[in-house]
SEMAR-485280 format. One record per atom (N, C-alpha, C, CB): residue in three letters; x, y, z; atom name. Coordinates in pm, 1 decimal. Glycine has a CB too. Example, Ala and Ser with C-alpha at 12.3 -4.5 7.8 and 13.67 -1.06 7.14 Angstrom:
2
<"ala"; <1319.0; -569.0; 780.0>; "N">
<"ala"; <1230.0; -450.0; 780.0>; "CA">
<"ala"; <1320.0; -330.0; 780.0>; "C">
<"ala"; <1130.8; -447.3; 904.6>; "CB">
<"ser"; <1285.0; -225.0; 708.0>; "N">
<"ser"; <1367.0; -106.0; 714.0>; "CA">
<"ser"; <1290.0; 3.0; 787.0>; "C">
<"ser"; <1408.4; -59.8; 572.5>; "CB">
END
This chain:
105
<"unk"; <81.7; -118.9; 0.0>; "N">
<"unk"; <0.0; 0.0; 0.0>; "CA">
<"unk"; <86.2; 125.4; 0.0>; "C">
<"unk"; <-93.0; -0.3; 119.4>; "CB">
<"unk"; <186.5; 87.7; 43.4>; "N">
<"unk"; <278.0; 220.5; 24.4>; "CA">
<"unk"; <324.2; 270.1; -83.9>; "C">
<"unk"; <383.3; 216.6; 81.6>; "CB">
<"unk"; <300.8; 199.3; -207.5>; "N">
<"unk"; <306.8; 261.3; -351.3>; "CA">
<"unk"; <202.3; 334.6; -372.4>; "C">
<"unk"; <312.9; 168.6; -461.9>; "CB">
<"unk"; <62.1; 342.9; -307.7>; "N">
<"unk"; <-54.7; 431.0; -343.4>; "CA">
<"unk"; <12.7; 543.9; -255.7>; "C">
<"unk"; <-226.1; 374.4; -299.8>; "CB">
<"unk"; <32.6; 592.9; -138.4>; "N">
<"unk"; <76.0; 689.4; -97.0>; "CA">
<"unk"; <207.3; 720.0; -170.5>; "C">
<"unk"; <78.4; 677.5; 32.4>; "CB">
<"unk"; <302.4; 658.6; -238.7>; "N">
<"unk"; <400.4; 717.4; -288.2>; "CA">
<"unk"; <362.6; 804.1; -445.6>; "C">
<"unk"; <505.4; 603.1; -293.8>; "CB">
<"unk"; <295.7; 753.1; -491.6>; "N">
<"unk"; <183.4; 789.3; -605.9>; "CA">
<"unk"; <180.1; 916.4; -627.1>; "C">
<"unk"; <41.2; 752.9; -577.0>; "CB">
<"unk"; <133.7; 956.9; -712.5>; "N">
<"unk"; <121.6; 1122.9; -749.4>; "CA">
<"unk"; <-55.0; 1136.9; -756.6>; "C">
<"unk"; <214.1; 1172.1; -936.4>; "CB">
<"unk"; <-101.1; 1059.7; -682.9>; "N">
<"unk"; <-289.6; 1049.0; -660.5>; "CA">
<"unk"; <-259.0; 1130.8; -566.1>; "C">
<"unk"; <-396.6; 891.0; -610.9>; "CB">
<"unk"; <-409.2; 1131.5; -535.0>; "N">
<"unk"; <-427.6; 1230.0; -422.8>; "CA">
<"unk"; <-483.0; 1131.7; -292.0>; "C">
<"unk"; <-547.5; 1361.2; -472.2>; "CB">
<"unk"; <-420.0; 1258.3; -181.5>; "N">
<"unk"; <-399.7; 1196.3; -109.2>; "CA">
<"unk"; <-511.7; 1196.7; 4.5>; "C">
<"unk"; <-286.5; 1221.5; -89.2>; "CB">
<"unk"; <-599.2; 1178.1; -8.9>; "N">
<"unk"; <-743.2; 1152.0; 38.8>; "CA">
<"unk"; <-765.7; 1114.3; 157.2>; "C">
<"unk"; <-805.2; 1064.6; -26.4>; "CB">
<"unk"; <-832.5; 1174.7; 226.2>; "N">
<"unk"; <-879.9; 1161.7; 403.2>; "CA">
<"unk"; <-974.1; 1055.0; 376.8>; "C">
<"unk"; <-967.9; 1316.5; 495.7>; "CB">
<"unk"; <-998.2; 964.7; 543.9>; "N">
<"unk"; <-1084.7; 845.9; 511.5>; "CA">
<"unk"; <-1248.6; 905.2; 502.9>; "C">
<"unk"; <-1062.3; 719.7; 641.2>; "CB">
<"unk"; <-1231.7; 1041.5; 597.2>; "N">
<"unk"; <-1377.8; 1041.6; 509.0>; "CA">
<"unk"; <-1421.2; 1041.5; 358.0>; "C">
<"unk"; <-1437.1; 1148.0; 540.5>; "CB">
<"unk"; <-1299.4; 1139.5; 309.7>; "N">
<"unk"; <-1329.7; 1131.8; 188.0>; "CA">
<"unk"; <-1353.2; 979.3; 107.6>; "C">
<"unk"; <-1229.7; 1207.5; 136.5>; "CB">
<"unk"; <-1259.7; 945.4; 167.3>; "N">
<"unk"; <-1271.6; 798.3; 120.1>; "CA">
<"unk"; <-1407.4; 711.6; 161.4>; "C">
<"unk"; <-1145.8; 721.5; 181.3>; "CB">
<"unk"; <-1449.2; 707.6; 275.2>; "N">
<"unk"; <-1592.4; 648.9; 262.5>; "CA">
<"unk"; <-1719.7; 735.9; 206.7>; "C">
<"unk"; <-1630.4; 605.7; 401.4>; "CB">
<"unk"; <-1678.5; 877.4; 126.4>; "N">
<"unk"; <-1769.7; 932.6; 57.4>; "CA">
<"unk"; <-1757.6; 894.7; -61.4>; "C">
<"unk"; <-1774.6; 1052.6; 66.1>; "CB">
<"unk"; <-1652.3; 913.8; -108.2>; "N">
<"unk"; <-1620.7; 837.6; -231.1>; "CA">
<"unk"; <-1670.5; 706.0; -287.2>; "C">
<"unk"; <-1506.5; 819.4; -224.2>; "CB">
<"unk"; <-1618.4; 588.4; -194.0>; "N">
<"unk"; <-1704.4; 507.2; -171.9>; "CA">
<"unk"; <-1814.6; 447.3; -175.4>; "C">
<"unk"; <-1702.9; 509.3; -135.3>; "CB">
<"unk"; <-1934.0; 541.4; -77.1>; "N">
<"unk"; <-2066.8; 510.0; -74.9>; "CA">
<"unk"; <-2067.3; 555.2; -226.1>; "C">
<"unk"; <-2169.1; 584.7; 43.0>; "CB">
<"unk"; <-2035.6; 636.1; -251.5>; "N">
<"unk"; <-2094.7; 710.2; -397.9>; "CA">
<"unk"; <-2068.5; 585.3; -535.4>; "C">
<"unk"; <-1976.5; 889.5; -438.4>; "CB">
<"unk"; <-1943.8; 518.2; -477.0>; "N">
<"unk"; <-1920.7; 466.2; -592.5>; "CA">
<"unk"; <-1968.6; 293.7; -611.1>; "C">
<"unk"; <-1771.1; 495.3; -610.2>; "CB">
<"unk"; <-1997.2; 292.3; -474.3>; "N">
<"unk"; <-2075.8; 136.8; -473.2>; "CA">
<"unk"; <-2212.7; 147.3; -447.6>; "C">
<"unk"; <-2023.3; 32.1; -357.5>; "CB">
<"unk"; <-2259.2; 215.5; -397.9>; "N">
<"unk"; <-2391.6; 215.8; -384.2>; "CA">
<"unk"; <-2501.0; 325.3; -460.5>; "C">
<"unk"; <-2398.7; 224.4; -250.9>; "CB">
<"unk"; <-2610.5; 238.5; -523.0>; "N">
<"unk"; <-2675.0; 315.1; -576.8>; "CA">
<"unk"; <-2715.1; 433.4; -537.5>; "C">
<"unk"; <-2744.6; 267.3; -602.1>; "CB">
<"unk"; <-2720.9; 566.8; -648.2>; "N">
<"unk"; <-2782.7; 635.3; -609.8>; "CA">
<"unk"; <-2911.6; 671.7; -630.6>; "C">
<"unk"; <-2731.5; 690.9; -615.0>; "CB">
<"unk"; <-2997.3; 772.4; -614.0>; "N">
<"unk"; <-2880.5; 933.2; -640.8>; "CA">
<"unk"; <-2863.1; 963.1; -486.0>; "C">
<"unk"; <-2973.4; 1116.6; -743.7>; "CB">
<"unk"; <-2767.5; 1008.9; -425.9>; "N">
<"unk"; <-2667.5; 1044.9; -369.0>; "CA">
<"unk"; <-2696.7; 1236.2; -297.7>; "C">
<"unk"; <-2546.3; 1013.2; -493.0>; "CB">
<"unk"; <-2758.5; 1232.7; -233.5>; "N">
<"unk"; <-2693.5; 1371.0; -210.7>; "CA">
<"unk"; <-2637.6; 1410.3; -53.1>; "C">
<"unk"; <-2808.7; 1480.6; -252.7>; "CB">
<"unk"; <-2630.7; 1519.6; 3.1>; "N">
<"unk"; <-2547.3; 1543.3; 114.0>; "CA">
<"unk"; <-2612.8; 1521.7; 241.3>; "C">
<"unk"; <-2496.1; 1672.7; 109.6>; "CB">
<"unk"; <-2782.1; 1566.5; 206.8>; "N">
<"unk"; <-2796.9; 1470.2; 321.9>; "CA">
<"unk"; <-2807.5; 1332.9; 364.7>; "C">
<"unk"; <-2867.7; 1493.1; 358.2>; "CB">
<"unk"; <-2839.2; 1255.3; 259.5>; "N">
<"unk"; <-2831.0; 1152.5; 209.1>; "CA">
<"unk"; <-2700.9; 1082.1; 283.1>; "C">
<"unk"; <-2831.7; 1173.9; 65.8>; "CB">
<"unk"; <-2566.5; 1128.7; 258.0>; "N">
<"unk"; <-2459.2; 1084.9; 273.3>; "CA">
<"unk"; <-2418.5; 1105.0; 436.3>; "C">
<"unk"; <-2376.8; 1147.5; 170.9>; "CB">
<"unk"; <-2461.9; 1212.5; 469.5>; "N">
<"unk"; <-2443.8; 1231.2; 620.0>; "CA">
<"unk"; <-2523.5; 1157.9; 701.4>; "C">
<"unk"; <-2463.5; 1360.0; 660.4>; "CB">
<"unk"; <-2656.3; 1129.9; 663.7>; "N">
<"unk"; <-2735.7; 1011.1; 747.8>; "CA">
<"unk"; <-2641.0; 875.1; 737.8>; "C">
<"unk"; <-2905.6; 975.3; 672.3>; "CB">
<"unk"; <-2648.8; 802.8; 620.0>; "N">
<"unk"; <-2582.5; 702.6; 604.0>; "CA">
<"unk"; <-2436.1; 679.4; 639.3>; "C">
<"unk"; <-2601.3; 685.5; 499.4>; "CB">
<"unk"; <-2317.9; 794.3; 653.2>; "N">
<"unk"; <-2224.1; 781.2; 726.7>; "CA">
<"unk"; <-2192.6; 869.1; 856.9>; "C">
<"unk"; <-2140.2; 783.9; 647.6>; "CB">
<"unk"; <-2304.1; 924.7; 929.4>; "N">
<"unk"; <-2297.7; 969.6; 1043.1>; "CA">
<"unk"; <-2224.8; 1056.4; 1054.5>; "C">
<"unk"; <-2278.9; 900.4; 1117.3>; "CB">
<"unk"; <-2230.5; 1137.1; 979.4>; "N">
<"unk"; <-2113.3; 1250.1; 961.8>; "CA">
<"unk"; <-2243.0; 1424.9; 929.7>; "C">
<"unk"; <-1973.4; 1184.7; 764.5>; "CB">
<"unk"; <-2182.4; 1496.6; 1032.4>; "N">
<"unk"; <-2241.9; 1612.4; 1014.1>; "CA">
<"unk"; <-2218.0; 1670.8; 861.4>; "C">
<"unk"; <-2191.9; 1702.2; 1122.5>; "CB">
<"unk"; <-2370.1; 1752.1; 792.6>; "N">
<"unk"; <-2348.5; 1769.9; 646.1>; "CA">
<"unk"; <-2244.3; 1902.5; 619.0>; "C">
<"unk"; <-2502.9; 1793.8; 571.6>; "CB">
<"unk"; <-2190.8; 1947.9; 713.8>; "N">
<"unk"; <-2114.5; 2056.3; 669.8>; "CA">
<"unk"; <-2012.1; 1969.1; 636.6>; "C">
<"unk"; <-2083.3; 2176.5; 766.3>; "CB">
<"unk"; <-1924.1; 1825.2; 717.1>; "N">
<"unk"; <-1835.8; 1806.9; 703.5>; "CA">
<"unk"; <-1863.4; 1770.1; 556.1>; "C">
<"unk"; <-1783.5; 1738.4; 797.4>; "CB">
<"unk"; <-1983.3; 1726.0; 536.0>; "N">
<"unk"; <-1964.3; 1632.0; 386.2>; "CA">
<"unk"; <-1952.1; 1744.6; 278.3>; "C">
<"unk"; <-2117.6; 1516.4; 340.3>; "CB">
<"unk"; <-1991.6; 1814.4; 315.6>; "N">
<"unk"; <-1955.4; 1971.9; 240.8>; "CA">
<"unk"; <-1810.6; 1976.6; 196.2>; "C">
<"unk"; <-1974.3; 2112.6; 354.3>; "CB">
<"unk"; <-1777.7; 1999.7; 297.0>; "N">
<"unk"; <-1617.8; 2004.9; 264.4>; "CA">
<"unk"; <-1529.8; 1906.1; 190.1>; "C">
<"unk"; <-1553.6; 2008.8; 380.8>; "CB">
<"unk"; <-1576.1; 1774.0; 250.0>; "N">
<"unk"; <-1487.9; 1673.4; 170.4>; "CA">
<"unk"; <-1569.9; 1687.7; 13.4>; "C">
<"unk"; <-1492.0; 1489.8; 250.7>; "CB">
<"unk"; <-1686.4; 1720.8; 9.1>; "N">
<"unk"; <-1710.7; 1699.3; -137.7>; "CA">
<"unk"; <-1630.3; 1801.0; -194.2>; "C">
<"unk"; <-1861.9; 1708.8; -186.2>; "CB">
<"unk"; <-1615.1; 1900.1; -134.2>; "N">
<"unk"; <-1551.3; 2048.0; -206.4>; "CA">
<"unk"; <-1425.5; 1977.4; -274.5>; "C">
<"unk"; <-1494.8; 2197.7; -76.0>; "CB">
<"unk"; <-1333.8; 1911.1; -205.9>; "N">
<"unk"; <-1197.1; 1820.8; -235.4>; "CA">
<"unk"; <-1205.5; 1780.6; -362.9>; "C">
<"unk"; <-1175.0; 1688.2; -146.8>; "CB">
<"unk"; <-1328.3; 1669.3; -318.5>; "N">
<"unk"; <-1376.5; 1565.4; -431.8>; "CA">
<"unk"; <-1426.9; 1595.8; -525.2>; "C">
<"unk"; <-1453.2; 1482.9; -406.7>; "CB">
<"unk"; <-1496.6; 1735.0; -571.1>; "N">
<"unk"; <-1498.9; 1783.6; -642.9>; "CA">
<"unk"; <-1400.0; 1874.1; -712.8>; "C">
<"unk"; <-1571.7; 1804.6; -616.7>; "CB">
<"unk"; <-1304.4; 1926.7; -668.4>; "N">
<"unk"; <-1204.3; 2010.5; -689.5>; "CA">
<"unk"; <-1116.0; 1888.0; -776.9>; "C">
<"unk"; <-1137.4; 2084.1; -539.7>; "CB">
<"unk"; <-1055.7; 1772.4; -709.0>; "N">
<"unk"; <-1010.3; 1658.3; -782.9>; "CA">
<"unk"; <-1077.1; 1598.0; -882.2>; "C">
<"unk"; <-988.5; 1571.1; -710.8>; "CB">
<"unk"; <-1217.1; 1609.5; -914.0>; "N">
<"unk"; <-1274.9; 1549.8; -1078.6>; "CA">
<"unk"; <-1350.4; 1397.6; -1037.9>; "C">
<"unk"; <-1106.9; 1512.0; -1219.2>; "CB">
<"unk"; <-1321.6; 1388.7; -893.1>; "N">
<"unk"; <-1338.7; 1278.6; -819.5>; "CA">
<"unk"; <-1518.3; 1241.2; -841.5>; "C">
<"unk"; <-1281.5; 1315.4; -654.4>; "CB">
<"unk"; <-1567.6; 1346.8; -773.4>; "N">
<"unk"; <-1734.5; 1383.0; -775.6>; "CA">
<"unk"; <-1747.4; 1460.3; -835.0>; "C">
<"unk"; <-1810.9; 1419.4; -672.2>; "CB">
<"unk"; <-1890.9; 1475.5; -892.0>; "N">
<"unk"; <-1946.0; 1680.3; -935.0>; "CA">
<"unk"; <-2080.3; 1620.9; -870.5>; "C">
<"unk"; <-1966.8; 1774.3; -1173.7>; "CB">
<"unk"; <-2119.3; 1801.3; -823.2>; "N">
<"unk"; <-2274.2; 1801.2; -782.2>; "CA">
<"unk"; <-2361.2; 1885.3; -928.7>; "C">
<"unk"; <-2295.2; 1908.7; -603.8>; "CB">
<"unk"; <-2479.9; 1801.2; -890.5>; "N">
<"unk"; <-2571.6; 1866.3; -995.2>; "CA">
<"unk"; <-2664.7; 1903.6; -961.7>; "C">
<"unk"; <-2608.8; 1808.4; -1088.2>; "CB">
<"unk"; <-2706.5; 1985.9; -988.6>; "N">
<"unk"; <-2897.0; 2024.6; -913.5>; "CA">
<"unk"; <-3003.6; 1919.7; -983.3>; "C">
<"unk"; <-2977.7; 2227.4; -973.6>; "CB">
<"unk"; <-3082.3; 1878.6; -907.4>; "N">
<"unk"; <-3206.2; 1848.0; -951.9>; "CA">
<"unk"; <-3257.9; 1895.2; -1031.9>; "C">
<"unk"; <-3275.2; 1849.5; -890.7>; "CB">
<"unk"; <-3321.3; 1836.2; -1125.6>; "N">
<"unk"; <-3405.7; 1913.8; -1210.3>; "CA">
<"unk"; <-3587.9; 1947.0; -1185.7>; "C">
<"unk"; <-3382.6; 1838.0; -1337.8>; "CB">
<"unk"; <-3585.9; 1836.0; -1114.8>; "N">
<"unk"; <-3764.6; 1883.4; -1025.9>; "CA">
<"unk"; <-3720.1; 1936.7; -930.2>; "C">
<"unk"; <-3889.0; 1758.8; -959.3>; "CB">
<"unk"; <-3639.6; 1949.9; -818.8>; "N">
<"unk"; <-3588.2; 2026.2; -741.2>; "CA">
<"unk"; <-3542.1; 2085.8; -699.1>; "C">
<"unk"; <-3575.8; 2029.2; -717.3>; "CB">
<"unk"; <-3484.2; 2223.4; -765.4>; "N">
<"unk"; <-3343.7; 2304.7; -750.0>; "CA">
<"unk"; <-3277.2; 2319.9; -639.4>; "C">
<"unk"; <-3350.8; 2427.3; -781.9>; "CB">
<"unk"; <-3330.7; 2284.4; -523.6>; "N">
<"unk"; <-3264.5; 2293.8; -388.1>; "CA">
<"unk"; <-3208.3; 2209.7; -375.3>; "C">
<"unk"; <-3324.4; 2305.3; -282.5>; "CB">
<"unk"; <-3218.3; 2061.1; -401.6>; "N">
<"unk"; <-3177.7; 1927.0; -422.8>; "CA">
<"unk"; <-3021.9; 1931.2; -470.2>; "C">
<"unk"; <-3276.4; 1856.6; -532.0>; "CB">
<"unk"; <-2917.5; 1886.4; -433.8>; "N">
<"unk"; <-2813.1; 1879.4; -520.3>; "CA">
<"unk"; <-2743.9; 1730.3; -526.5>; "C">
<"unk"; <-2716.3; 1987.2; -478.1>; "CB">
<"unk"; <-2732.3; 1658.8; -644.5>; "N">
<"unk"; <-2705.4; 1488.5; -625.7>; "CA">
<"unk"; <-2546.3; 1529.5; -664.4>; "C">
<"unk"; <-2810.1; 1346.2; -758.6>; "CB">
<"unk"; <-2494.5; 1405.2; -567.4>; "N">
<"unk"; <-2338.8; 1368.1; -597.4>; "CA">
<"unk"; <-2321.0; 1260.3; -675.6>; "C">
<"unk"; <-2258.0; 1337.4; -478.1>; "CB">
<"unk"; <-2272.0; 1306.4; -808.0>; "N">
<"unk"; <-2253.2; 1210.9; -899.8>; "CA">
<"unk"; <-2147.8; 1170.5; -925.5>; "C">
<"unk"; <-2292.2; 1232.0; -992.3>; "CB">
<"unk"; <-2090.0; 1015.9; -973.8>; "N">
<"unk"; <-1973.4; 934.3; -1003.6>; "CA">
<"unk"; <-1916.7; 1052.5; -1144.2>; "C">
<"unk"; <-2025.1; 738.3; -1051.8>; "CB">
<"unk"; <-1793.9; 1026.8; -1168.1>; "N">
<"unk"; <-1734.6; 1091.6; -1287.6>; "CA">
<"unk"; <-1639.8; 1004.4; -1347.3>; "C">
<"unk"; <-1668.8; 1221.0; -1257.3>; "CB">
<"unk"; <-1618.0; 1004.1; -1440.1>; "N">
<"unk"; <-1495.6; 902.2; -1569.1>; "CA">
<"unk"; <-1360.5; 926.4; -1454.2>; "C">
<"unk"; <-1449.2; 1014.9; -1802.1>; "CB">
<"unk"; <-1294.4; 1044.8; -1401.5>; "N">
<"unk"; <-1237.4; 1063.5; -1337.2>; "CA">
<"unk"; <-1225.5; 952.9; -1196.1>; "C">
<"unk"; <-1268.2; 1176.4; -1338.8>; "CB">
<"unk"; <-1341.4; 987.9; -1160.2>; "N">
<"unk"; <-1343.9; 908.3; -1021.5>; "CA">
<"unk"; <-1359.8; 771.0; -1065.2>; "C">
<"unk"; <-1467.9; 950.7; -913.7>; "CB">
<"unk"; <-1431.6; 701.1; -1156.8>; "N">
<"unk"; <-1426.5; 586.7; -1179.1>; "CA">
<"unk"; <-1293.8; 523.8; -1185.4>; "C">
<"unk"; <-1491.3; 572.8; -1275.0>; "CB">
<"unk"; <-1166.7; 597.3; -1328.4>; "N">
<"unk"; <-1052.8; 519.8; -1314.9>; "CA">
<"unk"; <-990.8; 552.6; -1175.7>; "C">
<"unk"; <-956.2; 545.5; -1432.3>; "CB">
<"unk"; <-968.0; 631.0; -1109.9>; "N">
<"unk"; <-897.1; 620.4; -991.7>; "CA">
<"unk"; <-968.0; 493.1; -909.8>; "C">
<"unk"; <-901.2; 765.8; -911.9>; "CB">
<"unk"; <-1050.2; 490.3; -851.7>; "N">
<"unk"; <-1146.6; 385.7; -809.0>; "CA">
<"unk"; <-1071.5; 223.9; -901.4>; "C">
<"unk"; <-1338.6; 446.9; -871.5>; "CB">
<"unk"; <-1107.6; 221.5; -958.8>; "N">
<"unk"; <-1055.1; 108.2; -1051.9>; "CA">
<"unk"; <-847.1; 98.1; -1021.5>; "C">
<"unk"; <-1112.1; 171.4; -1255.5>; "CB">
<"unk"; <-812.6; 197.5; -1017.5>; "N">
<"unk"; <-653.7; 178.6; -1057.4>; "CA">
<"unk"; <-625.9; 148.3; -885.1>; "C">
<"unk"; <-552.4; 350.3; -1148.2>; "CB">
<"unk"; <-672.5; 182.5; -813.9>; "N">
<"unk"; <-638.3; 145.4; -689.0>; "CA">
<"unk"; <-698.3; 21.5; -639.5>; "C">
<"unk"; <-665.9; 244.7; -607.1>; "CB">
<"unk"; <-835.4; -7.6; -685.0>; "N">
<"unk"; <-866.1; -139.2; -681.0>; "CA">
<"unk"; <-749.6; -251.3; -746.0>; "C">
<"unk"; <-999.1; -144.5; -753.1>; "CB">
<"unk"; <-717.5; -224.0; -871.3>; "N">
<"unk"; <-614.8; -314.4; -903.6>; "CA">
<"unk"; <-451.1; -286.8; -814.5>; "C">
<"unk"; <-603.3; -296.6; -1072.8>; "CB">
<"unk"; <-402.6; -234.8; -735.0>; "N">
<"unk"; <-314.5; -182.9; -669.3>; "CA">
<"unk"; <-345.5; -316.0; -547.0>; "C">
<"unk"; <-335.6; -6.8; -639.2>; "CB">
<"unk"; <-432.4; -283.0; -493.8>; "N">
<"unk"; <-547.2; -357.3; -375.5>; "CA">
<"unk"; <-508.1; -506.4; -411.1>; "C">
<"unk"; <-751.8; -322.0; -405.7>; "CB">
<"unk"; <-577.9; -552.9; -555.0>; "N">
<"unk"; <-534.5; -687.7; -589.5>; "CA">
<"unk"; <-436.0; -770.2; -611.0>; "C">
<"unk"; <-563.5; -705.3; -654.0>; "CB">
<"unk"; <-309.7; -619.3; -705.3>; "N">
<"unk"; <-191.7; -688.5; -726.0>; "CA">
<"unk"; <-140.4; -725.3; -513.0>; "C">
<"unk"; <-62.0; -555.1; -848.3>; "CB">
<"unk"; <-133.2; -640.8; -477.0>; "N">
<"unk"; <-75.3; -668.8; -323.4>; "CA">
<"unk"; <-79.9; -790.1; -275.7>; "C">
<"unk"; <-140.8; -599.0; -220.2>; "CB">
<"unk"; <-242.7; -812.0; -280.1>; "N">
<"unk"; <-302.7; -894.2; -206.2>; "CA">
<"unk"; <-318.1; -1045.8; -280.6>; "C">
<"unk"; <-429.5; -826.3; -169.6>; "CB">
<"unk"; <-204.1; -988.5; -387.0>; "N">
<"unk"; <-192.6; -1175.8; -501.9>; "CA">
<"unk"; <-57.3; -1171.3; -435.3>; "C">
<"unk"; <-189.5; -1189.5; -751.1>; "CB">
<"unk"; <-16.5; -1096.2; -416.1>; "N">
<"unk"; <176.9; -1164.8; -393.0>; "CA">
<"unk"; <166.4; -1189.8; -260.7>; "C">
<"unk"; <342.1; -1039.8; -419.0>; "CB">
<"unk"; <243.2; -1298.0; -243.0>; "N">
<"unk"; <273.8; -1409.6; -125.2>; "CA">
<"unk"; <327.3; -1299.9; -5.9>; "C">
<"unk"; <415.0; -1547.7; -177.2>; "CB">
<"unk"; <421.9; -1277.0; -30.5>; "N">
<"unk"; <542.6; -1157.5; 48.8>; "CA">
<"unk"; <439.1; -1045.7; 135.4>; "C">
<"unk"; <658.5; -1041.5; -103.7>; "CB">
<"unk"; <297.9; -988.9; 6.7>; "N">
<"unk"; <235.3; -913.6; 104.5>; "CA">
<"unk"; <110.8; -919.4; 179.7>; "C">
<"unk"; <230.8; -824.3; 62.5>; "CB">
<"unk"; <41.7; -1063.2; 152.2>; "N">
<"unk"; <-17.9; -1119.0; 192.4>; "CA">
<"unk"; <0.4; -1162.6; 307.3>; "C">
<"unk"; <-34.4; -1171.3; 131.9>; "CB">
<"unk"; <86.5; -1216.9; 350.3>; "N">
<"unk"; <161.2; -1298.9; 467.2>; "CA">
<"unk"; <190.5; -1132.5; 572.3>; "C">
<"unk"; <351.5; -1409.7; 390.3>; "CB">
<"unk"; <236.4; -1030.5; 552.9>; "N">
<"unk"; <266.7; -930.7; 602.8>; "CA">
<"unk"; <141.2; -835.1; 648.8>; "C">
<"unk"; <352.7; -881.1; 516.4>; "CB">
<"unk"; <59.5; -893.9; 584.2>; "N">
<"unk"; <-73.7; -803.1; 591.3>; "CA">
<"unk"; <-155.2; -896.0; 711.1>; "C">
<"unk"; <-172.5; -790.7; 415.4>; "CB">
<"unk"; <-138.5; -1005.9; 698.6>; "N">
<"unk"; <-226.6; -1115.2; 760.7>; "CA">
<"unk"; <-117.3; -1160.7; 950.2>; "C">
<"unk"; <-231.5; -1289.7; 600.6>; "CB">
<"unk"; <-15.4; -1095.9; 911.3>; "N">
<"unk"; <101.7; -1103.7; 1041.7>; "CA">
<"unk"; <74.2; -1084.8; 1147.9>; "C">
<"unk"; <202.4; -1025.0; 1046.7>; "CB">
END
């Protein structure tokens, strides 16, 4: 795992990371309050980490279209390959013997 932190990705807080997350495994649509019920996290904070996650290409918010007050957090091509390239990061690790055994120690 220390090649993802050595990486030129970004370097992402775990909330961000379980926002990211919910967003990217679980159906949506997705929005902030939405995300703060389901991870117990006050919505200002989710505010902020989306600000990140949006700033990185990670998420974008969109307004509703029956609802303009409404704003959904949507997956992006961006956030998908990162999601994906670290998933395979995740797998290569966790196929080699050396870091398997070190992880499981």
């Amino acid at each position: 795992m220390a090649d993802a932190v050595r990486a030129e990705n970004p370097d992402l807080s775990m909330r961000q990371w379980a926002i990211l997350l919910t967003v990217y495994l679980h159906p949506g649509p997705h929005t902030v309050r939405a995300l703060a019920r389901e991870l117990n996290v006050p919505k200002p904070a989710i505010s902020r980490a989306l600000d990140a996650l949006s700033i990185l290409g990670l998420v974008r918010r969109v307004r509703n279209e029956q609802d303009r007050r409404i704003v959904n957090v949507q997956r992006t091509p961006e956030g998908s390959v990162f999601i994906d390239d670290f998933t395979q990061l995740v797998n290569q690790r966790s196929s080699d013997p050396v870091m398997s055994a070190a992880l499981y120690a």
